[in-house]
N, C-alpha and C positions, 0 to 999 in steps of 0.2 A: 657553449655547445659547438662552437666553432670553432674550428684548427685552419688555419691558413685563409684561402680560398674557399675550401672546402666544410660542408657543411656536415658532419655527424650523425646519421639515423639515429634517433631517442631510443629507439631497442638496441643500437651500439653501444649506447652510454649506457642505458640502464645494465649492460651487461658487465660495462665496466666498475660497478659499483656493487656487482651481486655475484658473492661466490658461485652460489650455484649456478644461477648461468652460465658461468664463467665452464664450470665443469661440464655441462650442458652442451656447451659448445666445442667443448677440445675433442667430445666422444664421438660429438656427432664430422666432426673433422677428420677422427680416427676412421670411421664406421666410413666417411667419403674417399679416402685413400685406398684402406681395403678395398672398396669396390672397383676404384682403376684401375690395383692391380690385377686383381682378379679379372677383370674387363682384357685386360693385355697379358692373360695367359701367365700370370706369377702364380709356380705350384701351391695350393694350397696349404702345403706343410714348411714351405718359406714365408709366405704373410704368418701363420699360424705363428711362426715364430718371429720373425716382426713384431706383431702386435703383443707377442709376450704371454700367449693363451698356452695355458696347461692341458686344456683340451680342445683335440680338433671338433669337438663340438659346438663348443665357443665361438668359433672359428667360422663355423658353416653356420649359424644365429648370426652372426653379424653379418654376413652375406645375404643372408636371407636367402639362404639356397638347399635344398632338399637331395635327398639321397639319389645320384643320378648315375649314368655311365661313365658321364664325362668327369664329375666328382670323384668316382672309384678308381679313376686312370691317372686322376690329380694326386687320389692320398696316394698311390702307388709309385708316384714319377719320383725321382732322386734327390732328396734335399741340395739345395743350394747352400 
């Protein structure tokens, strides 16, 4: 369970032995990047394609973010 000096969190390991986890984890790493960009102002319709989402509704679930002004000025601003 140990690598170097350092000691391994048993939910680290166990992740490394469980696909799902495993998948569990890359989404929710996806779902955390989305949000930084979005956090610093990356057009929603640039993540939306980033993340590879066919719809920008997809898009705004994974934000967790609701139909807004600033939203409407997002889908409208000019793809990157």
């Amino acid at each position: 369970m140990s690598e170097g000096r350092f000691t391994k969190h048993p939910a680290e390991v166990s992740c490394l032995t469980r696909p799902v986890c495993e998948k569990h984890y890359l989404h929710r790493l996806r779902k955390t990047c989305a949000t930084f960009w979005h956090e610093r102002h990356i057009p929603i319709r640039t993540i939306q394609y980033w993340l590879g989402h066919k719809s920008l509704e997809t898009t705004q679930k994974y934000l967790g973010i609701k139909d807004s002004a600033e939203l409407q000025e997002q889908i409208n601003a000019p793809k990157y």
